[in-house]
PDB file of N, CA, C and O in Angstrom, chain B, residues numbered from 101:
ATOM      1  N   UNK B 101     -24.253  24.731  -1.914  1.00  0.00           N
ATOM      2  CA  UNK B 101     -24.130  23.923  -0.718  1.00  0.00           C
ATOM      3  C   UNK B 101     -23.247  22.696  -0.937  1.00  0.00           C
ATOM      4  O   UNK B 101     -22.654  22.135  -0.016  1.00  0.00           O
ATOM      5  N   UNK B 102     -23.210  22.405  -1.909  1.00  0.00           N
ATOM      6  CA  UNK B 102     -22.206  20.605  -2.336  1.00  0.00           C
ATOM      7  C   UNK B 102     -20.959  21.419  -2.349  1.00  0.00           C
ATOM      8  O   UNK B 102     -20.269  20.859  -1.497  1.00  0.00           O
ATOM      9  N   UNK B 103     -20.321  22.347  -2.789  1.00  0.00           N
ATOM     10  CA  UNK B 103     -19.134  22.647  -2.364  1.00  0.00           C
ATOM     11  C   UNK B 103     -19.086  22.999  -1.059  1.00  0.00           C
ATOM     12  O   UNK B 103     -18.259  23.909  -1.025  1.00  0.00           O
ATOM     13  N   UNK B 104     -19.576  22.768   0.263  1.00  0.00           N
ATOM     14  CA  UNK B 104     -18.684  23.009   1.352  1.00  0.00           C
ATOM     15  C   UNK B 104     -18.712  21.213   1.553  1.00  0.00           C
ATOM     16  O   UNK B 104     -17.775  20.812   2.244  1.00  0.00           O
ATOM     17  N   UNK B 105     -19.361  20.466   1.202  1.00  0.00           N
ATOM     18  CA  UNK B 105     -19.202  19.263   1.452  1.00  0.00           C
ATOM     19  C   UNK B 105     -17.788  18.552   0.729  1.00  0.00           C
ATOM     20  O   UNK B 105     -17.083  17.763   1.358  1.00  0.00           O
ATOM     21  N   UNK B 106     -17.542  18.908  -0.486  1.00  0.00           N
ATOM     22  CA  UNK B 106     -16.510  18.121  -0.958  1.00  0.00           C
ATOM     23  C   UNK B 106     -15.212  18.721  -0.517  1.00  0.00           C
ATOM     24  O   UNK B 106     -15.161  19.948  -0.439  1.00  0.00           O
ATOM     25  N   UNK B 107     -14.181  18.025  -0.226  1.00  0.00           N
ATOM     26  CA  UNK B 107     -12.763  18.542  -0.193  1.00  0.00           C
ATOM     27  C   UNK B 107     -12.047  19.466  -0.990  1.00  0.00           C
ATOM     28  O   UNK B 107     -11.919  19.179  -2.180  1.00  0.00           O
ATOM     29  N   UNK B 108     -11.451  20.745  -0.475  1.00  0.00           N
ATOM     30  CA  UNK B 108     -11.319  21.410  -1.477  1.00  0.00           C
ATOM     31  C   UNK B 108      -9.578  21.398  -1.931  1.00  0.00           C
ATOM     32  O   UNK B 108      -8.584  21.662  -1.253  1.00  0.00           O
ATOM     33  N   UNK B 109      -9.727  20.956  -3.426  1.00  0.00           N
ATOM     34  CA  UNK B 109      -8.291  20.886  -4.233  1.00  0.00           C
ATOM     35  C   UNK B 109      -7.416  21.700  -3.766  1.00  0.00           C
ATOM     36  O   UNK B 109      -7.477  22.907  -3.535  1.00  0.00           O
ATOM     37  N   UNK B 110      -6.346  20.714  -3.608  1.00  0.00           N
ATOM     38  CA  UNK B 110      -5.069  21.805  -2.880  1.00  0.00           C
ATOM     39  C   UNK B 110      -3.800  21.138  -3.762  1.00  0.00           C
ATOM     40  O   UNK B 110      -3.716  19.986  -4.187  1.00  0.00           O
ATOM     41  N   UNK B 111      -2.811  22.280  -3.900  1.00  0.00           N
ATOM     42  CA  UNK B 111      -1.528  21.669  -4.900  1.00  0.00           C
ATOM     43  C   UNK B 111      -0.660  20.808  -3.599  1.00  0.00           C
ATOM     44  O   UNK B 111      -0.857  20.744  -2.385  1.00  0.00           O
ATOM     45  N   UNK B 112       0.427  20.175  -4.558  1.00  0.00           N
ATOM     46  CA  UNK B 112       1.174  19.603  -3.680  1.00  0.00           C
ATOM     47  C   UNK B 112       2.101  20.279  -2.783  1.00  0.00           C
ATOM     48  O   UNK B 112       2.708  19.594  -1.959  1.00  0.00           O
ATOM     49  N   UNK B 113       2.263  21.383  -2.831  1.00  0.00           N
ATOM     50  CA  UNK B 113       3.345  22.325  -2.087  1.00  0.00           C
ATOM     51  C   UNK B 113       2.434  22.624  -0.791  1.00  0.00           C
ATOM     52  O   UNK B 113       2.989  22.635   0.308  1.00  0.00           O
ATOM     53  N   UNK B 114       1.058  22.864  -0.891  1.00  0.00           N
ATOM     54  CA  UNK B 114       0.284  23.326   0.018  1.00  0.00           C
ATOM     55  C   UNK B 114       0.245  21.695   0.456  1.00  0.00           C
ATOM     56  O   UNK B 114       0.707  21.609   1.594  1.00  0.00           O
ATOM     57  N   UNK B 115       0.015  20.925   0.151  1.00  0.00           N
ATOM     58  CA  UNK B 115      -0.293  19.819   0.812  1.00  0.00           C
ATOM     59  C   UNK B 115       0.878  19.444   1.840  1.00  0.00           C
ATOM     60  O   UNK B 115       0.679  19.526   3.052  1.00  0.00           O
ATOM     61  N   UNK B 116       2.346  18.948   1.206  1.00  0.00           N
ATOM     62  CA  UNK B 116       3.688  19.128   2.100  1.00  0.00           C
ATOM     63  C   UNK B 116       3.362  20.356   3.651  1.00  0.00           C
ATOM     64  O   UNK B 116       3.315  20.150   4.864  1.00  0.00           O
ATOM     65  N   UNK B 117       3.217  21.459   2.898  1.00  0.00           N
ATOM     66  CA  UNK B 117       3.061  22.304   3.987  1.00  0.00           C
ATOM     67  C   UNK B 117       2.025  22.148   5.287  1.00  0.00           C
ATOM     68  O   UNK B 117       2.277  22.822   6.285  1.00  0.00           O
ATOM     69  N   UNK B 118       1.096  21.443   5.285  1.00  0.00           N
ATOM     70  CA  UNK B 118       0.009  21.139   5.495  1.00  0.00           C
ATOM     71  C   UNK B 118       0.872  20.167   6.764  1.00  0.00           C
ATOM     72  O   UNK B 118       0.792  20.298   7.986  1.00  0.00           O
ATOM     73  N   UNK B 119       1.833  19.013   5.827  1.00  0.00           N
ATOM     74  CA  UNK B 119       2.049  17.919   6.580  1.00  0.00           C
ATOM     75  C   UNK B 119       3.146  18.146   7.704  1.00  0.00           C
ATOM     76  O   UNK B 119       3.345  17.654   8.815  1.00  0.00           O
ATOM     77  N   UNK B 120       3.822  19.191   6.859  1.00  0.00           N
ATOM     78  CA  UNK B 120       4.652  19.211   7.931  1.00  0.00           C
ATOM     79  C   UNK B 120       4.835  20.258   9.196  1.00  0.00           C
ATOM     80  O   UNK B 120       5.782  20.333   9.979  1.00  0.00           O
ATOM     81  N   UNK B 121       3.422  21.174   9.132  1.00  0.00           N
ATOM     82  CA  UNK B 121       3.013  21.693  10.237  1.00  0.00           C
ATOM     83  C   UNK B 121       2.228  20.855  11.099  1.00  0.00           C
ATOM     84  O   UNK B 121       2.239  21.053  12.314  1.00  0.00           O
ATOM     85  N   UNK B 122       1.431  19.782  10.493  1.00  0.00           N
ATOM     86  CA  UNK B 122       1.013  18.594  11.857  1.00  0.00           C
ATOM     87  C   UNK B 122       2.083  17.864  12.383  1.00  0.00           C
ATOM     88  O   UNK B 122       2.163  17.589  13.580  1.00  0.00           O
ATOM     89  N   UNK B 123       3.338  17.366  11.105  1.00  0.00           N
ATOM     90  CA  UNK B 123       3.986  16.825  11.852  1.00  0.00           C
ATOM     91  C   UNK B 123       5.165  17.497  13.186  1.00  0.00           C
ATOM     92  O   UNK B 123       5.821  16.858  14.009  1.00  0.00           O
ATOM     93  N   UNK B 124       5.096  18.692  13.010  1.00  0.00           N
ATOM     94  CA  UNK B 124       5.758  19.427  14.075  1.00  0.00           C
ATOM     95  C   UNK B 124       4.880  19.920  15.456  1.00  0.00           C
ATOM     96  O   UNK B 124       5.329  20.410  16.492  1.00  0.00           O
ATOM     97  N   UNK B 125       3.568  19.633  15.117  1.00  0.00           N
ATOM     98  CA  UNK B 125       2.837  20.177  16.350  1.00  0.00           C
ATOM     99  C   UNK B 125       2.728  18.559  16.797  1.00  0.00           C
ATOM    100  O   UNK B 125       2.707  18.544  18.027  1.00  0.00           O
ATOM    101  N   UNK B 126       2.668  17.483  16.377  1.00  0.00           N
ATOM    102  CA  UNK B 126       2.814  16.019  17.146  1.00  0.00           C
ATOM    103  C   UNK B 126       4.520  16.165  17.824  1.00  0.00           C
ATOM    104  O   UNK B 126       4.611  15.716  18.967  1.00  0.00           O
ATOM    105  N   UNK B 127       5.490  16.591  17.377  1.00  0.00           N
ATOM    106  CA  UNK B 127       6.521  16.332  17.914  1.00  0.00           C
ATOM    107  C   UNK B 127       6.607  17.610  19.182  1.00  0.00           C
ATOM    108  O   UNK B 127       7.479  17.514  20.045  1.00  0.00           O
ATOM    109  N   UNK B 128       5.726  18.662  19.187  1.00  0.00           N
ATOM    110  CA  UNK B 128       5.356  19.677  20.032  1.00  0.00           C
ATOM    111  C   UNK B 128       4.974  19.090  21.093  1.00  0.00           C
ATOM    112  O   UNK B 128       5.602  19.217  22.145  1.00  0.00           O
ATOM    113  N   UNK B 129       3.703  18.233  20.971  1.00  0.00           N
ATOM    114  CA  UNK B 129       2.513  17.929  22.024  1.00  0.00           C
ATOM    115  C   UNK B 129       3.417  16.141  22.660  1.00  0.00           C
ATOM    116  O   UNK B 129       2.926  15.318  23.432  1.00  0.00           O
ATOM    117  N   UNK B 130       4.530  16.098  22.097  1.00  0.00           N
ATOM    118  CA  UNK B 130       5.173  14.926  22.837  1.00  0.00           C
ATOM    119  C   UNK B 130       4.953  13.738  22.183  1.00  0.00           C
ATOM    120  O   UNK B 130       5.160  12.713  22.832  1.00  0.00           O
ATOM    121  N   UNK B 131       4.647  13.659  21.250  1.00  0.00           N
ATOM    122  CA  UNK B 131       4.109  12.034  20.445  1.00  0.00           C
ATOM    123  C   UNK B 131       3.732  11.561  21.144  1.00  0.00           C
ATOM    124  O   UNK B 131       4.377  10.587  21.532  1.00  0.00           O
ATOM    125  N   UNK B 132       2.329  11.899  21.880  1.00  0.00           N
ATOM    126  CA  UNK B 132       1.685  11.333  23.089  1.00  0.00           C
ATOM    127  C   UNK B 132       1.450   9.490  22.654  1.00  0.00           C
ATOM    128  O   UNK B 132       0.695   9.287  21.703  1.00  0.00           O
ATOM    129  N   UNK B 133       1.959   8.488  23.205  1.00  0.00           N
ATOM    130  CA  UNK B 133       1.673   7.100  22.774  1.00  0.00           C
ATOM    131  C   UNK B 133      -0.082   6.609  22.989  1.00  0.00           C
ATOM    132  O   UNK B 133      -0.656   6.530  24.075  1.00  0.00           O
ATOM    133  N   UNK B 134      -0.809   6.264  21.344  1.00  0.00           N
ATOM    134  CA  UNK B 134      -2.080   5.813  21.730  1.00  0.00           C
ATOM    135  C   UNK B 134      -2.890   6.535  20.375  1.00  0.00           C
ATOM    136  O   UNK B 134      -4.097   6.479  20.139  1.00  0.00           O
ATOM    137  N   UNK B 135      -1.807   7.237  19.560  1.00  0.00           N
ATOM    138  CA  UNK B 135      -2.159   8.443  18.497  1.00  0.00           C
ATOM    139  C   UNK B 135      -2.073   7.441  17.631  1.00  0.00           C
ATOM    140  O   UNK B 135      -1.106   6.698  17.802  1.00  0.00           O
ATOM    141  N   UNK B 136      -2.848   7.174  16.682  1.00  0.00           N
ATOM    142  CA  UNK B 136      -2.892   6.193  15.292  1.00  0.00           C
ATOM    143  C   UNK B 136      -1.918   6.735  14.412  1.00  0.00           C
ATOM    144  O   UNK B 136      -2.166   6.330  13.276  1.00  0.00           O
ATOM    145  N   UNK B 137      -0.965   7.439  14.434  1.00  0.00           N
ATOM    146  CA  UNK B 137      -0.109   8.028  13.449  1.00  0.00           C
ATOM    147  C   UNK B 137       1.346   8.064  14.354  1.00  0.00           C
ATOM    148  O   UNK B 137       2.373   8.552  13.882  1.00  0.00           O
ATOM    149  N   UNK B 138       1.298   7.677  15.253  1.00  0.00           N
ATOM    150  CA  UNK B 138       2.639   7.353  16.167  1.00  0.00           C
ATOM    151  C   UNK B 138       3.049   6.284  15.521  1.00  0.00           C
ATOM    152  O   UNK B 138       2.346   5.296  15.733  1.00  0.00           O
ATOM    153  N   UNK B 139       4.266   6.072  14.546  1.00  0.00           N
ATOM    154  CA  UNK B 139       5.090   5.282  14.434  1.00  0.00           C
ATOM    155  C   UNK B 139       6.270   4.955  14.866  1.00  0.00           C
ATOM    156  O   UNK B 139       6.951   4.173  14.203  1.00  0.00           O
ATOM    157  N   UNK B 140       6.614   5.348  15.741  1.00  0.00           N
ATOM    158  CA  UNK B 140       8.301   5.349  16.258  1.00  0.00           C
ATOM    159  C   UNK B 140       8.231   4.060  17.436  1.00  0.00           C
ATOM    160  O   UNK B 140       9.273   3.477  17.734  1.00  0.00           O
ATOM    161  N   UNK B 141       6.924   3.681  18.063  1.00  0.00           N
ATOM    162  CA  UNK B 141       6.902   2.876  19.410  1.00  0.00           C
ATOM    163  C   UNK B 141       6.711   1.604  18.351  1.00  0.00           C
ATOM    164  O   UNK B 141       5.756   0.913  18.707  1.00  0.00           O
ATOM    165  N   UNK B 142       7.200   1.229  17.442  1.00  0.00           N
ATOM    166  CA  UNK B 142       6.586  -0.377  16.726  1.00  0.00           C
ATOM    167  C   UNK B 142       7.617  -0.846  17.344  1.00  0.00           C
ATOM    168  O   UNK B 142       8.602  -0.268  17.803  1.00  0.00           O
ATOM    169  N   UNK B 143       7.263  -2.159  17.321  1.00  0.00           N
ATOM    170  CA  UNK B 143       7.501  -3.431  18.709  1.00  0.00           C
ATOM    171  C   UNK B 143       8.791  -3.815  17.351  1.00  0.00           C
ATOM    172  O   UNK B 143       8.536  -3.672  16.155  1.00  0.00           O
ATOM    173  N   UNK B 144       9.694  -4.144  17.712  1.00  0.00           N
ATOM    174  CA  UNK B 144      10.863  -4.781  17.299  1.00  0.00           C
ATOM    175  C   UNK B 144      10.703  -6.002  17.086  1.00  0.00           C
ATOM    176  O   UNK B 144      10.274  -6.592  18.078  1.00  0.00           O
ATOM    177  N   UNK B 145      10.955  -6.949  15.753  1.00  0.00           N
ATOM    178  CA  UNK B 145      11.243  -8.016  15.009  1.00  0.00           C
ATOM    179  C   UNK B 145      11.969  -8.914  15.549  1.00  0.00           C
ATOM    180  O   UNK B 145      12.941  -8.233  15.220  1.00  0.00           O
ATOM    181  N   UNK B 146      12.632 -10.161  16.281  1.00  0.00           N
ATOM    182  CA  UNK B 146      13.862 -11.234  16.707  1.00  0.00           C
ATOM    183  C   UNK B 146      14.041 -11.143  15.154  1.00  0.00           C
ATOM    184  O   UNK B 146      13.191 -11.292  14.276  1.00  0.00           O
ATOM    185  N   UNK B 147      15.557 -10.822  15.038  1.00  0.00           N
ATOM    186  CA  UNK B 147      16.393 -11.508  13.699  1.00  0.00           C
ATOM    187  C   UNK B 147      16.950 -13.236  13.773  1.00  0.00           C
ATOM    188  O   UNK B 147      17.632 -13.905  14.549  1.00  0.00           O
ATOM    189  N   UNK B 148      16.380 -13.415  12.772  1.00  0.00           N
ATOM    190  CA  UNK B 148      16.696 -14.814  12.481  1.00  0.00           C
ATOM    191  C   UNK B 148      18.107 -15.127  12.297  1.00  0.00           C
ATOM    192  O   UNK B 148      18.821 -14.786  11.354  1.00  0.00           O
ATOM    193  N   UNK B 149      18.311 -15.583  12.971  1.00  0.00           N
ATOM    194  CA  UNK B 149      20.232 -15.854  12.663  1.00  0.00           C
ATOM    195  C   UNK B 149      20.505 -16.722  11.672  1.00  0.00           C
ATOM    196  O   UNK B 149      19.674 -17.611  11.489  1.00  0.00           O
ATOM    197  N   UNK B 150      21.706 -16.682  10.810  1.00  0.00           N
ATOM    198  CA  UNK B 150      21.922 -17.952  10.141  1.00  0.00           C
ATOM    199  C   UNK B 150      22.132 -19.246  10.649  1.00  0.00           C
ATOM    200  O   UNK B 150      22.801 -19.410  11.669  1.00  0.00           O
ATOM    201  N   UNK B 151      21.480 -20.449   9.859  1.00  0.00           N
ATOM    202  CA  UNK B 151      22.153 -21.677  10.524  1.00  0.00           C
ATOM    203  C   UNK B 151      22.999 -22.122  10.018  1.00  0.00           C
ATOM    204  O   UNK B 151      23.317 -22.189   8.831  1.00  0.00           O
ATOM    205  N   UNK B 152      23.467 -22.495  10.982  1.00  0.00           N
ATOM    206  CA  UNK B 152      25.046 -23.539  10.647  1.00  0.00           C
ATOM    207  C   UNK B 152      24.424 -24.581   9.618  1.00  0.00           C
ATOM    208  O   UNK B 152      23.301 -25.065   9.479  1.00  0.00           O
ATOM    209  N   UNK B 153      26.093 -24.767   8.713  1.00  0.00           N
ATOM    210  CA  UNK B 153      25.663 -25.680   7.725  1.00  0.00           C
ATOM    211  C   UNK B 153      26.358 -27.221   8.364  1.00  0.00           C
ATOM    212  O   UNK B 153      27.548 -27.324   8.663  1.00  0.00           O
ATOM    213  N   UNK B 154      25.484 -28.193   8.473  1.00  0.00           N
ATOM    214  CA  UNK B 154      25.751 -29.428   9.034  1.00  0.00           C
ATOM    215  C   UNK B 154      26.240 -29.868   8.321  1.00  0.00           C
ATOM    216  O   UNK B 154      26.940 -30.652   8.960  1.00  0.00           O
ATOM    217  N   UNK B 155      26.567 -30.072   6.867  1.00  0.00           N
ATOM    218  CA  UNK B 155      26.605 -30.823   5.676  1.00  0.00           C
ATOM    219  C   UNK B 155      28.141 -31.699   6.319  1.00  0.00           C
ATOM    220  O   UNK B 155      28.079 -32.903   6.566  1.00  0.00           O
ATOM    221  N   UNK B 156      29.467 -30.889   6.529  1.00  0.00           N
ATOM    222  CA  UNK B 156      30.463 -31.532   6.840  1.00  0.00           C
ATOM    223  C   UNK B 156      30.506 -32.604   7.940  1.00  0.00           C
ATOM    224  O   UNK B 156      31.253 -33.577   8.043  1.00  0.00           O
ATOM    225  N   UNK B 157      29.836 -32.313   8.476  1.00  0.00           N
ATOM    226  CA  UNK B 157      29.638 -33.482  10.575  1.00  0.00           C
ATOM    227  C   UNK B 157      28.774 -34.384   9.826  1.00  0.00           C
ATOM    228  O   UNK B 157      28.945 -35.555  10.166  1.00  0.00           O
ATOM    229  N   UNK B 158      27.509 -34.140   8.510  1.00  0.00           N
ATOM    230  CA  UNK B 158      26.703 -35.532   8.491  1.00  0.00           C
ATOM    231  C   UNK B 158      27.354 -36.177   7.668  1.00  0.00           C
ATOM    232  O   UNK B 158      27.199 -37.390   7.808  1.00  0.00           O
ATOM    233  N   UNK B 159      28.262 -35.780   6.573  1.00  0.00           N
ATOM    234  CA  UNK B 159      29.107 -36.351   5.418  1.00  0.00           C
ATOM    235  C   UNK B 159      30.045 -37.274   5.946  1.00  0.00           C
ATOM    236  O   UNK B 159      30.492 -38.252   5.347  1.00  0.00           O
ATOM    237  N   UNK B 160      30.388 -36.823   7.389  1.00  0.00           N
ATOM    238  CA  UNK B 160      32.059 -37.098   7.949  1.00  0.00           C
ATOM    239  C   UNK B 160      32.452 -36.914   7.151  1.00  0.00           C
ATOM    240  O   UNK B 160      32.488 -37.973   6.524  1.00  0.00           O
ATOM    241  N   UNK B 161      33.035 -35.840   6.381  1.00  0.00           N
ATOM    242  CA  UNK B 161      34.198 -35.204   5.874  1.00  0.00           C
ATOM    243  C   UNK B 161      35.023 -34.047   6.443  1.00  0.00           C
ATOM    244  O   UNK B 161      34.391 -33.179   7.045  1.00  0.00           O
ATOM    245  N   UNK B 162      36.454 -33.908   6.327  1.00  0.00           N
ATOM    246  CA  UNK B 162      37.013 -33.366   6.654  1.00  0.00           C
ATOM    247  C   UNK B 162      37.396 -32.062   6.052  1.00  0.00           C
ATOM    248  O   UNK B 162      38.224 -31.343   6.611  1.00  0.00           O
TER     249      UNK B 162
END
């Protein structure tokens, strides 16, 4: 009975395979938005622009 409870060992080829038949039935079913594994809708970052260097205007130098 404790083996149907524990997870059963799988190699890494079966595992890949594994992943990338869910990940084709999510891109099937529409990447419905609200799925905890939807990453493509992340909210976009503002890039920080560089600032200007004042050094010459506070120096008065030319």
């Amino acid at each position: 009975m404790t083996e149907t409870n524990e997870p059963r060992k799988i190699d890494l080829a079966e595992a890949m395979r594994q992943k990338l038949q869910q990940k084709k039935q999510q891109q099937a079913s529409g990447n419905k938005p609200g799925t905890a594994e939807n990453h493509q809708t992340k909210a976009l970052k503002t890039q920080n622009n560089k600032k200007p260097n004042n050094q010459r205007r506070r120096t008065g130098g030319s």
